[in-house]
C-alpha positions in Angstrom: -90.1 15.0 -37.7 -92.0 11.7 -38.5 -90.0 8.6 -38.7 -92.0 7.8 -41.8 -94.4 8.7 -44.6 -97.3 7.1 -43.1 -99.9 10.2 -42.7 -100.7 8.4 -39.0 -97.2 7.9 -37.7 -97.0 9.1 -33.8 -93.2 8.1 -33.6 -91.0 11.4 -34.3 -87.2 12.2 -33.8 -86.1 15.5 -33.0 -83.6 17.4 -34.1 -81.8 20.9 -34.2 -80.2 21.7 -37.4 -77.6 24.9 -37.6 -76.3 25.5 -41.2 -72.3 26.2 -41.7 -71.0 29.5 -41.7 -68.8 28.0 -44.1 -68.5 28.6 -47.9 -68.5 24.8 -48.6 -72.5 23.5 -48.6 -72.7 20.7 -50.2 -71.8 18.2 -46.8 -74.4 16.9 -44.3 -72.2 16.1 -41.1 -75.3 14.0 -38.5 -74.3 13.8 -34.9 -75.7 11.1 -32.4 -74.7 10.4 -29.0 -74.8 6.9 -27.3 -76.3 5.4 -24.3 -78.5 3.7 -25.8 -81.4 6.3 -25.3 -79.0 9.1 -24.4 -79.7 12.7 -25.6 -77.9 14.4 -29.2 -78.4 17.6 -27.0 -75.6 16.8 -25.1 -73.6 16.8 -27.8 -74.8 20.4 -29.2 -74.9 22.0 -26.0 -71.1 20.5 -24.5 -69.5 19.1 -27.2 -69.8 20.0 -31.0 -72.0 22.6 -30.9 -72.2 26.5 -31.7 -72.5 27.4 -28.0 -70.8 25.4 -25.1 -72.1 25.1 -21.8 -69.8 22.9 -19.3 -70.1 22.1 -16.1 -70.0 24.5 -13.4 -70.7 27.2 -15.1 -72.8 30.3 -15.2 -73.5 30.5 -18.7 -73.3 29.1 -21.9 -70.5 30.8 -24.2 -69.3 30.4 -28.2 -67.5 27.8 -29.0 -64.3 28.4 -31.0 -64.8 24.5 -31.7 -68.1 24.7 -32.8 -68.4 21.6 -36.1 -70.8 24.0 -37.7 -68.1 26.4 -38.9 -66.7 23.7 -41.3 -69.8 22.2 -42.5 -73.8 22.2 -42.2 -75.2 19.9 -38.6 -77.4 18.4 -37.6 -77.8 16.9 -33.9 -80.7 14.3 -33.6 -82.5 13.0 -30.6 -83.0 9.0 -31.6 -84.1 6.2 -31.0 -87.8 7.1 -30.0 -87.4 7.5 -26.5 -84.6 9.7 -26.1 -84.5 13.1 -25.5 -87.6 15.1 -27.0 -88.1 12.2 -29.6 -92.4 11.2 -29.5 -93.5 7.8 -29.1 -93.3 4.5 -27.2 -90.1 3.2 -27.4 -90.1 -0.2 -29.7 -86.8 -0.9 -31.0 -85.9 -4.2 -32.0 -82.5 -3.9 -33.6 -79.9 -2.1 -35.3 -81.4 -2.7 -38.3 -85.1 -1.6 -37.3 -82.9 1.4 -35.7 -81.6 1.9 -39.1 -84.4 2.0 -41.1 -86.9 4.5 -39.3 -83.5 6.8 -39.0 -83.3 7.0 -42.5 -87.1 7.1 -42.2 -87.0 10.5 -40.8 -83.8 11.7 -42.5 -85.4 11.7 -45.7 -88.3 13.7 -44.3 -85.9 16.0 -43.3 -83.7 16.2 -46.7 -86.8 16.6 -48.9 -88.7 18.9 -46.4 -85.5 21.2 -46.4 -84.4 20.9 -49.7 -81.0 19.0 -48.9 -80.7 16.5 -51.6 -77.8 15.8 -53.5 -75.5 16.0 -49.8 -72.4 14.4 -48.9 -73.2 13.0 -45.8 -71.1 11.9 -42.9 -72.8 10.2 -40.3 -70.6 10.8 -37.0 -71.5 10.6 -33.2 -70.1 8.8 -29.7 -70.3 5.9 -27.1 -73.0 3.3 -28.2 -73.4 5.3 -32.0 -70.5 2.9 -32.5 -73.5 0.6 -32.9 -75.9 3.2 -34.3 -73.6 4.7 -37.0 -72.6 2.0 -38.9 -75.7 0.3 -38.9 -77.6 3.7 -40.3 -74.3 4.2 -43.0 -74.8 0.8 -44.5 -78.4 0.8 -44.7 -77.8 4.0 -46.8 -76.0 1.8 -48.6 -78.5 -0.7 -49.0 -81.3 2.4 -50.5 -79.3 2.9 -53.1 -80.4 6.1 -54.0 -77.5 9.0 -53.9 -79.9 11.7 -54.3 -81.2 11.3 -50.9 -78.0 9.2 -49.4 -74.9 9.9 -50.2 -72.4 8.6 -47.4 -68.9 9.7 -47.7 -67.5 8.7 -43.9 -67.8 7.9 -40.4 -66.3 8.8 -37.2 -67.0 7.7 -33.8 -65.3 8.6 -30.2 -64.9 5.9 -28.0 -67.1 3.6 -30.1 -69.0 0.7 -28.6 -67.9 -2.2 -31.6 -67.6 -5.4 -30.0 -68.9 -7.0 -26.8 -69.6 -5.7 -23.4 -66.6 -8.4 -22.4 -64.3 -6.7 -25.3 -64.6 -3.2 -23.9 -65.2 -3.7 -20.1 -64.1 -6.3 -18.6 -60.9 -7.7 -20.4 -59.0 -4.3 -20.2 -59.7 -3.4 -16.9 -56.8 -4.4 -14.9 -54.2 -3.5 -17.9 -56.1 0.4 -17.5 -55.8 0.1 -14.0 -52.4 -0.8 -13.7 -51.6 2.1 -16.0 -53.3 5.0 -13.9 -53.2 3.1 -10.7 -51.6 6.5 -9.6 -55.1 7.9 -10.2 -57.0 5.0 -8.8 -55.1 5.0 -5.7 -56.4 1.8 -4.9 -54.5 -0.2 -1.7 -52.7 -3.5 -2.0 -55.1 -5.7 -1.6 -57.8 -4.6 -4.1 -55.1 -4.5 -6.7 -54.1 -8.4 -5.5 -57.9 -9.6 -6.1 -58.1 -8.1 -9.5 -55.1 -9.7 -10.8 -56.2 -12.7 -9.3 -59.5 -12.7 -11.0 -58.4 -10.9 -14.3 -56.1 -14.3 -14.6 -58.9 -16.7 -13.4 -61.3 -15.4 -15.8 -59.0 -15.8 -18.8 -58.9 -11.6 -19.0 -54.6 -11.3 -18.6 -53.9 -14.3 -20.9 -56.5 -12.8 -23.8 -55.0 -9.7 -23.5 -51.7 -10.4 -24.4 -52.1 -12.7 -26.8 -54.2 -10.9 -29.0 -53.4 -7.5 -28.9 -50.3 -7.7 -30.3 -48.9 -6.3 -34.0 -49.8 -8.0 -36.5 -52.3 -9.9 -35.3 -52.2 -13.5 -35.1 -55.4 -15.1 -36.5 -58.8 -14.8 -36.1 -59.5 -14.1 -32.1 -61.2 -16.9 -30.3 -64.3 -16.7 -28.3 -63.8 -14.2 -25.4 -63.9 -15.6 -22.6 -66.9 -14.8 -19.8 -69.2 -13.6 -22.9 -71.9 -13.0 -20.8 -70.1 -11.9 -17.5 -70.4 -13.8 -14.3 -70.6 -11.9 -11.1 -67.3 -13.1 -9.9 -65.6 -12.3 -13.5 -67.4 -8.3 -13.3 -64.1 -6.7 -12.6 -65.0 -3.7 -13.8 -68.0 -2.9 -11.3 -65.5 -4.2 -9.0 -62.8 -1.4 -9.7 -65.7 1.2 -10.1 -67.2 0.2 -6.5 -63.1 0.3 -5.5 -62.5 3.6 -6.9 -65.8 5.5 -5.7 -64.3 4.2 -1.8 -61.3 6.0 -2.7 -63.0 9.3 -4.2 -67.0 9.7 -4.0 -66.8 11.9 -6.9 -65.5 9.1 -9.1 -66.3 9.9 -12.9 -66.3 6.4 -15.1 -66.3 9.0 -18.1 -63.1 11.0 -16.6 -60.9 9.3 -14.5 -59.3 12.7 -12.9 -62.5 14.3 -11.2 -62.5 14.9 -7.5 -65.3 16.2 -5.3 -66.9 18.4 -5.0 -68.9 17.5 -8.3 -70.0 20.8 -10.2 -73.2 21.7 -11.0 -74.6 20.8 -14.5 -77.2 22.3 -16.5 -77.8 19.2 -18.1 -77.7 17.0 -14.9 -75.2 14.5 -15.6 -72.0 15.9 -14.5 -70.2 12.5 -13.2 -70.9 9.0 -13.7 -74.6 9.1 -13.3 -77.8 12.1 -12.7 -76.9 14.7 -10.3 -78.8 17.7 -9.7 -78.0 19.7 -6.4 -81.6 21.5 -4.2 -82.4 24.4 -6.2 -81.4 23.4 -9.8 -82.8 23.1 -12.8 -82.3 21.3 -15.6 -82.0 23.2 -19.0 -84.5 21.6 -21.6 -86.4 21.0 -18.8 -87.5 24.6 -18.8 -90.7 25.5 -19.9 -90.0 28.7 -21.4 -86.5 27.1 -23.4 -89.3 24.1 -24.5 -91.1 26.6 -26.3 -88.2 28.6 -27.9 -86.6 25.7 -29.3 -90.2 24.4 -30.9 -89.9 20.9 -28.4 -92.8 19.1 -27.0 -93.7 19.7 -23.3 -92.3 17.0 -21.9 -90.1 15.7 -18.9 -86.3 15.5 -20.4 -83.7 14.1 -19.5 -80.5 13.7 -20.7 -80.3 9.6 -21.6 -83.4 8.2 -20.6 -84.3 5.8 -17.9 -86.3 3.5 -20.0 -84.7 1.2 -22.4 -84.9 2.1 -25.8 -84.9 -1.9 -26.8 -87.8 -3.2 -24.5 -86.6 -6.3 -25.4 -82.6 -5.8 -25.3 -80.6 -5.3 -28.6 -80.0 -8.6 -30.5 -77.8 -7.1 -33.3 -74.5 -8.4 -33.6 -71.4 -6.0 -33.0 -70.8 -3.8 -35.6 -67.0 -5.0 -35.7 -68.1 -8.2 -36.8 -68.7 -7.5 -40.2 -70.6 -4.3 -41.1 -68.1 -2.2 -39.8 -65.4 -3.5 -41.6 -66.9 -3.6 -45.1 -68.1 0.3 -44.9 -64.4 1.3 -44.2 -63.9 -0.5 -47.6 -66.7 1.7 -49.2 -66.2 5.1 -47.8 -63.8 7.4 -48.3 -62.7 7.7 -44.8 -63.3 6.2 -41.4 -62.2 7.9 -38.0 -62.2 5.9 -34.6 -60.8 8.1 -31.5 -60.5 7.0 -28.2 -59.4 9.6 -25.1 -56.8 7.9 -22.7 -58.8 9.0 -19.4 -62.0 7.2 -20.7 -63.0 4.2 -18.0 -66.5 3.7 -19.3 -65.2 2.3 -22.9 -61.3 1.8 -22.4 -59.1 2.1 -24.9 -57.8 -1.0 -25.4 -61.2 -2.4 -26.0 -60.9 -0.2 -29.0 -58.0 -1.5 -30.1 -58.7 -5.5 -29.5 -62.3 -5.3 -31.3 -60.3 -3.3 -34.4 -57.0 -6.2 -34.0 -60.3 -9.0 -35.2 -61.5 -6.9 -37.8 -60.9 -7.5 -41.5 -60.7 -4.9 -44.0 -59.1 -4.3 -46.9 -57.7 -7.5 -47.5 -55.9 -7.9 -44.0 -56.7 -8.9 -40.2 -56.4 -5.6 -37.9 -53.7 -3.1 -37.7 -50.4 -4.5 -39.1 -48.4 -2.1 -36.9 -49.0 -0.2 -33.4 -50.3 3.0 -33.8 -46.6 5.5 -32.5 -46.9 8.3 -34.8 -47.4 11.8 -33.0 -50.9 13.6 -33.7 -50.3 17.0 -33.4 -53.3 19.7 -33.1 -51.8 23.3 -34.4 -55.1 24.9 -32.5 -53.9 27.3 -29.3 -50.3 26.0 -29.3 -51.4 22.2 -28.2 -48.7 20.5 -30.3 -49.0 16.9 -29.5 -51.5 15.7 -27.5 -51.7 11.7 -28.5 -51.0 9.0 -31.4 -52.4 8.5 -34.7 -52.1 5.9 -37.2 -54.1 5.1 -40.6 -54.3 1.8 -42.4 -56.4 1.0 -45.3 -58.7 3.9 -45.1 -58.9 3.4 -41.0 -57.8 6.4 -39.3 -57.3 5.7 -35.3 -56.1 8.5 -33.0 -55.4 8.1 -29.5 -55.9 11.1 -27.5 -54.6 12.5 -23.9 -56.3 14.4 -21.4 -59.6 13.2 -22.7 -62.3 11.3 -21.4 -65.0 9.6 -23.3 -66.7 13.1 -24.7 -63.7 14.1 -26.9 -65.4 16.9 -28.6 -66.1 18.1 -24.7 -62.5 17.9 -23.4 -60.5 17.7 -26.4 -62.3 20.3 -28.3 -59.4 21.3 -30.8 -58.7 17.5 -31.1 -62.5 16.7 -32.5 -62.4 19.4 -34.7 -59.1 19.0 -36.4 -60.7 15.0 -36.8 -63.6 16.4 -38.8 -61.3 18.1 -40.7 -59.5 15.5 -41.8 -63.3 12.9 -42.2 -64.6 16.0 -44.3 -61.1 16.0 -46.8 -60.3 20.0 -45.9 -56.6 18.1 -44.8 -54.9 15.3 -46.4 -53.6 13.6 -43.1 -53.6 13.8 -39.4 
């Protein structure tokens, strides 16, 4: 689908749309993963979507999980250069991200008769920078008909700097699952060491705390020095200690399964004889996709000439939780790519509804009634801000907290008053 109305346009997103099986149709729920320039296939095919086909295994099966049983999804391959999307990658900024998103979305509302939608714009990893940017410059059309955004949600969202995220956490995260990490004495001496040098320990406790303090000041090592990188140092540390190292699941071992999507660990893997999935001629053809070479998050940068945008956290973030109806950040505990507590420190300097972060520390049980879970991490809403903090979950929570996910959308969508 064209990015735009222009008869001429050779820049196209692509999409796979499966409408609910539920009675309610009037909701539009858009999922996009991250990267940047990583592929919304991913999502359908191991995450959200109706079939499920993990790692390892022989073939895909239903998924009991699947988002389209509540409401009617979409997955969509963007920016231009990820996934099937057509085109020579050219973005310039969230914004310019934005706009042609919206270009093609309203291609796709008025050429499938889906005006008049609640829509929910939800997705993973860098869509924490995506999705907010595409929500408020729905905002910005002005024009319900085509854009009506009702919420956001976002697992382990990118909203603040790469310092935020990466590096400041690190040796708090490491410390907690060093059982995991199993890394020896002296590796654990040089990252305290540096994590205190580099102003990391010292930033961490004084800011997230709650209440907040104030305003945060500038973190320190913005743009990361190579002696300040802690976390490529733990990740170098850790692959030592296990080969099979997975920065987006801290508990996987070797031997690293087989994936039809060939990215089953922390980077592309494909064993002699594979294949990967959409890279099949035949399923090109079935699924109506351009005959191309896929892969799941491209190797070329989507930005040619890097992302400029400032982080979403700054301030669009926290003046579309005041507009919508609901906002959902969830972050799974076994997540080393985007730790937690990254999370947690770009929400603590966000302003919303009249008050500076979180004005007490998220305790309260969330419990998933699904196949007997019970509890399986914390919750806490302020202001319209739902965060919920979940165990035995990596950075894909729809992929290993299935039940978890869904039970969020119900909650984003309104079918349950609270979590």
């Amino acid at each position: 689908m064209p990015i735009s109305k222009d008869l001429n346009e050779t820049r196209k997103l692509w999409f796979w749309f499966f409408p609910t099986t539920s009675t309610v149709d009037d909701e539009l729920v858009i999922w996009l993963n991250g990267g940047p320039g990583c592929s919304s296939l991913e999502g359908l095919l191991q995450e959200n979507g109706p079939f499920s086909w993990r790692y390892g295994t022989y073939r895909p099966v239903r998924n009991t999980y699947s988002w389209h049983d509540l409401t009617n999804m979409i997955w969509v391959e963007q920016p231009v250069g990820a996934g099937f999307s057509q085109g020579v990658p050219d973005a310039v900024s969230e914004e310019d991200i934005a706009e042609k998103f919206l270009g093609f979305l309203e291609n796709f509302i008025k050429t499938f008769g889906f005006e008049n939608k609640k829509i929910y714009v939800t997705g993973e990893s860098y869509a924490g920078y995506y999705v907010p940017y595409i929500v408020d410059a729905m905002y910005k059309k002005n024009n319900t008909k085509l854009f009506d955004p009702r919420g956001l949600m976002i697992f382990s969202p990118t909203l603040s700097e790469w310092v935020i995220h990466e590096q400041i956490p690190t040796a708090q995260y490491v410390d907690y699952w060093a059982r995991l990490f199993a890394l020896n004495k002296t590796t654990m001496d040089h990252l305290h060491a540096t994590a205190d040098k580099c102003g990391y320990t010292s930033y961490m406790s004084e800011n997230l705390v709650f209440p907040p303090k104030g305003p945060f000041p500038t973190p320190p090592q913005i743009f990361t020095s190579s002696e300040c990188d802690v976390w490529s140092a733990v990740f170098r540390a850790a692959t030592l200690v296990n080969p099979c190292f997975n920065v987006f699941h801290i508990t996987t071992t070797c031997p690293l399964p087989w994936d039809v999507l060939g990215y089953p660990g922390s980077s592309h893997f494909l064993p002699e004889g594979a294949e990967i999935y959409f890279n099949r001629t035949d399923v090109q053809k079935a699924i109506n996709a351009p005959h191309v070479n896929w892969e799941v998050c491209s190797r070329d940068y989507v930005f040619p000439n890097g992302d400029p945008s400032d982080p979403p956290s700054y301030s669009v973030l926290p003046r579309l939780i005041d507009k919508l109806e609901r906002t959902v950040l969830g972050h799974g505990l076994l997540d080393f790519r985007l730790s937690i507590n990254g999370s947690l420190l770009a929400i603590q300097n966000m302003t919303w509804g009249g008050k500076q972060g979180f004005q007490t520390k998220p305790a309260e049980p969330f419990i998933v009634p699904y196949d007997n879970q019970g509890t399986i991490g914390v919750v806490h809403t302020e202001r319209k801000l739902t965060w919920v903090e979940m165990e035995l979950c990596g950075h894909m929570a729809p992929q290993h907290q299935p039940g978890a996910a869904y039970r969020q959308l119900e909650y984003l969508l309104g079918r349950i008053n609270k979590l």
